[in-house]
N, C-alpha and C positions, 0 to 999 in steps of 0.2 A: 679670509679663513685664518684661523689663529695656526700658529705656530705645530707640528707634528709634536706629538710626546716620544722621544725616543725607545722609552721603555714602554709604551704602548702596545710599537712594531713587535717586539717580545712576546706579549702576550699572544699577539697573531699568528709570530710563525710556531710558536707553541701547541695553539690550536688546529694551525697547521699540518704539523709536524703528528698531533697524537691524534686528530681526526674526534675531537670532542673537548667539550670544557672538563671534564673528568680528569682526561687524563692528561690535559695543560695545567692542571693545577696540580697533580704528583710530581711533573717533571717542572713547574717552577716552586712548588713548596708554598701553595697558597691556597686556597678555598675556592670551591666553586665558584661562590656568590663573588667574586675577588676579579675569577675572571671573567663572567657576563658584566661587571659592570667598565671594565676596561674595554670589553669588545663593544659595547653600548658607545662607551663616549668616543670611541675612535671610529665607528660608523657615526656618528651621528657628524663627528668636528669636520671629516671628509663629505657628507651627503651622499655616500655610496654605500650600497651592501655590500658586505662581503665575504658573506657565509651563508648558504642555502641550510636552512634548520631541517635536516631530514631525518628520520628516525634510524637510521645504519650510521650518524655518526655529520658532522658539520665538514662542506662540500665549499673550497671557494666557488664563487662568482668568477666571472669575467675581469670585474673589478679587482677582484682579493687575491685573485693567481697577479694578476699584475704589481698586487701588493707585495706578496710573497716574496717574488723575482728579487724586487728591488732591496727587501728587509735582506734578503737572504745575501746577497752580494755587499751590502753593507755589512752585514754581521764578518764575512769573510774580510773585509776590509780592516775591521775595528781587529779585527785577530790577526793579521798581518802587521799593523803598526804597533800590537803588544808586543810581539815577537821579536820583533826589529829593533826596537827597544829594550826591550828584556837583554837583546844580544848585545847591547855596549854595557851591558852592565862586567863592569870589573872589580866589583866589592866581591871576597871570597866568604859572605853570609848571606843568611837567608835559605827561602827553602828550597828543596830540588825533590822531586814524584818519579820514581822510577817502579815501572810495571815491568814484570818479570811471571814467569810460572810457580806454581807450590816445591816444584821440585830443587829447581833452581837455587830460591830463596833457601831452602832448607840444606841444602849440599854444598852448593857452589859460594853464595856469598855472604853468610853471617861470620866468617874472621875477615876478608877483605871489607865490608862494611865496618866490622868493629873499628878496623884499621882506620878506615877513612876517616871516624868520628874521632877516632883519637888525633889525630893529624889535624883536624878540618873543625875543630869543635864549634866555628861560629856557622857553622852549613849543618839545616836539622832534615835527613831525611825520609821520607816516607816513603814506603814500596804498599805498592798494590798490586795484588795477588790474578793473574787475569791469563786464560790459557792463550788469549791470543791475540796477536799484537795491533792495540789501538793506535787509531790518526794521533798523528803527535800533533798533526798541524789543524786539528780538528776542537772545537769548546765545546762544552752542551752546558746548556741551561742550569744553572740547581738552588738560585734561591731568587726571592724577587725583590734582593739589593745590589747582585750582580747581575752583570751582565753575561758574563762565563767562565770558566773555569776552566784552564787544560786539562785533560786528562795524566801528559806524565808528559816530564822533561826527558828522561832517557828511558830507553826499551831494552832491556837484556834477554835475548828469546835464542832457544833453540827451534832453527826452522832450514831447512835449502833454500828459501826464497826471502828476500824482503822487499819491502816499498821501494819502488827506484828515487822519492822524493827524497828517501830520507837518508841521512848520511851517516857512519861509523864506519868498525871495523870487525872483521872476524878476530875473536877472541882463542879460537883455535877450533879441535873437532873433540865430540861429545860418542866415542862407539860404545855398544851394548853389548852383554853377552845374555845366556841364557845360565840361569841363577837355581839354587835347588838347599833346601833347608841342610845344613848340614848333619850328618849321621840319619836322616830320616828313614826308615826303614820304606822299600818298594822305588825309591827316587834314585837316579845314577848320584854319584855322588865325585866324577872326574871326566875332564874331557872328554864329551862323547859326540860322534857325529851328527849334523845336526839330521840327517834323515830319520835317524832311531829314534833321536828324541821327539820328532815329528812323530812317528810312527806308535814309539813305547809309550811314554811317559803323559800324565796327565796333566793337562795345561791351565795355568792359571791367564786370562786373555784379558784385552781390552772390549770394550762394548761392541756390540755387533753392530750395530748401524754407525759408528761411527767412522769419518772415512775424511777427515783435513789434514790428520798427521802422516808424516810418512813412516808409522810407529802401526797406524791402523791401515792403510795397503799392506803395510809387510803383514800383518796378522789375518790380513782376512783371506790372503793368497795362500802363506803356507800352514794358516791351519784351518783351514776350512773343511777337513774331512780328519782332524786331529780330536783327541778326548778333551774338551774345555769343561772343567768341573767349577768354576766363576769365573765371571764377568766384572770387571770392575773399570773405572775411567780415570783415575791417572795411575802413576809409578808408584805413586808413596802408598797408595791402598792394593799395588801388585804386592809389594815389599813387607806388606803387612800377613796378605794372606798366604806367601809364601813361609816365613816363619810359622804358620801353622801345622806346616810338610803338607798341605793338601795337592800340592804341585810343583810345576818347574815354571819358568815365567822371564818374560828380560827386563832387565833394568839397563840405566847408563850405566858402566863400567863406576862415573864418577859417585856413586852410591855405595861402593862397595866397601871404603872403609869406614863407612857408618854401620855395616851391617855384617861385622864377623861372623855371624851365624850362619850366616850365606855362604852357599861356595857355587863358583863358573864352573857347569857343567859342559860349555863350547867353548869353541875360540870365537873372537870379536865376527858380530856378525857385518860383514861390511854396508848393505844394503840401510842397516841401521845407523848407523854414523852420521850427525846431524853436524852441521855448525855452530858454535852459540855465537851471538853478534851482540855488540852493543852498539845502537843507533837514538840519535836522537833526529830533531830539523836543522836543516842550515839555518835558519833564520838564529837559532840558539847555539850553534859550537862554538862562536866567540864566547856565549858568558861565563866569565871567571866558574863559576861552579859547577858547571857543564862539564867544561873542561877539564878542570883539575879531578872531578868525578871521574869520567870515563878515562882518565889517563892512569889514576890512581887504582881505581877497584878493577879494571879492565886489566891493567899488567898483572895483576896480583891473580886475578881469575885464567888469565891465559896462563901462567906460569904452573898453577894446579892445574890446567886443564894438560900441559905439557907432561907431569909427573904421571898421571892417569894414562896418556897415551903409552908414556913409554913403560910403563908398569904391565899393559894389557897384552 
C-alpha cells in the first residue's frame, strides 16, 4: 500500500469535524469538488470506507472513527512539537497573536501596546477581538497549505476563572460602578444607594439570555424586576447608550476616563470586580517575545489597573 498523504488525514478530520464536504471546505478554504476528490483517493489508497454518505450530513464508518482517533492525536502531536519549539525561540522578532476583549483593547491597552512597539519594533503584533478565551494550546484548520494555525500567543481577559493548563498572572482587579449621563435631566447624578437606583432609575442592561459572565448573573439577579429601557451585549455599546441619558448602566471603573460625560452614580460594586490576567501555554513562556510581551505590556497594564483601583 503506498505511502498515507499527510495532508489527506486533514481533509478527513475536516469532514469530520463539519459533518459534510460543505463545510470541510469553508473550514480548510477549498472547494467542494477539492474535497470528494481527496476523500476519493484516501478511501480508495487504504481500501476502506470511511464515511457513511447519508443525507443529515457524512457519518464515520467503523473504519474512519478509527481514522479519526488516530489523525486526531497526531494533529495534537504535530502542535506539541510546534510549541516546544516555538518555545526555544530567543530571537526578540517575529509575530505574536494576542486575543483580548473589545473593551480591553480599547481602554486598557493601545499606550501599553503603543509602548511595546516602540520598544520591540522587530516583534509585529496582532490582537484579535474575541469575548472569550480561546485554547491556546488548541490549532484549527484555515488553508490547504497549512497544516494549522494558533489561535493566539497570549490571552489578556477579564474573567474569575481561567484554564488550569495555561499559565500567567493576575494583572490586578477590574471594579465597576453604576454610571449615568452627566447633567441629564430625571437620572441621579451622585452617589446613590444601589437599592434606589434598583428601584428608581431606568436601566440600560446586558442581554437577557446571556448568562457566562459574572457581569450577566449580577444583572439578571438584581435587575430582574428593575425598569430596563435597552438591552445591549458589551460595555462599549452600555457606554454608548448611556451618553444618550436614556439610563443608568455599569461599566468598569477603568472606562471612566474615556468618558467624562459620565459620572458614578454608586460606590464600586464589589460582586462586580473581575480580574484581568494575562496567560499564555507553558509550552511558549520561554519564547523571547512572549516574554518580554507579557512582562512589558502586563506591568504597564497592572500599573493602570493600580491607578483606577485607587482612584475608585
Amino acid at each position: 500500500m503506498p505511502d498515507l498523504d499527510w495532508s489527506d488525514l486533514r481533509y478527513a478530520l475536516a469532514i469530520g469535524q463539519g459533518g459534510s464536504l460543505a463545510a470541510a471546505a469553508r473550514q480548510l478554504g477549498v472547494n467542494h469538488t477539492t474535497v470528494l476528490r481527496r476523500l476519493d483517493a484516501l478511501e480508495a489508497r487504504l481500501g476502506a470506507r470511511l464515511f457513511e454518505r447519508l443525507r443529515q450530513g457524512y457519518q464515520p464508518t467503523e473504519a474512519g472513527a478509527l481514522l479519526l482517533e488516530q489523525a486526531r492525536r497526531m494533529a495534537d502531536q504535530a502542535d506539541e512539537i510546534e510549541r516546544r519549539v516555538q518555545g526555544r525561540d530567543r530571537e526578540l522578532t517575529g509575530q505574536l497573536r494576542l486575543t483580548t476583549a473589545f473593551v480591553v483593547m480599547e481602554h486598557l491597552l493601545p499606550a501599553p501596546l503603543a509602548s511595546f512597539a516602540r520598544a520591540y519594533p522587530g516583534i509585529e503584533v496582532e490582537v484579535l477581538e474575541n469575548a472569550f478565551l480561546v485554547d491556546l494550546a488548541r490549532r484549527s484548520p484555515e488553508s490547504s497549505t497549512s497544516w494549522s494555525t494558533r489561535q493566539a500567543d497570549v490571552a489578556l481577559r477579564l474573567s474569575n476563572q481561567v484554564a488550569e493548563h495555561l499559565v500567567g498572572r493576575p494583572l490586578g482587579d477590574a471594579p465597576c460602578k453604576v454610571y449615568a449621563l452627566r447633567g441629564a435631566p430625571g437620572l441621579p447624578q451622585g452617589v446613590t444607594p444601589l437599592p434606589e437606583l434598583l428601584r428608581d432609575a431606568p436601566w440600560v442592561a446586558f442581554e437577557r439570555d446571556a448568562r457566562t459572565r459574572v457581569y450577566d448573573r449580577w444583572m439578571r439577579q438584581h435587575l430582574a424586576t428593575a425598569r430596563v429601557r435597552v438591552r445591549v451585549d458589551i460595555f462599549n455599546a452600555v457606554a454608548a447608550m448611556l451618553r444618550t441619558g436614556i439610563g443608568v448602566g455599569v461599566l468598569p471603573c477603568f472606562m471612566e476616563a474615556s468618558h467624562p460625560e459620565l459620572v458614578a452614580v454608586s460606590e464600586v460594586l464589589p460582586e462586580m470586580t473581575v480580574p484581568v490576567w494575562m496567560l499564555t501555554h507553558p509550552d511558549l513562556r520561554d519564547t523571547a517575545r512572549v516574554r518580554v510581551f507579557m512582562q512589558h505590556v502586563g506591568d504597564e497594564i497592572a500599573e493602570r489597573l493600580r491607578q483606577v483601583v485607587e482612584a475608585a
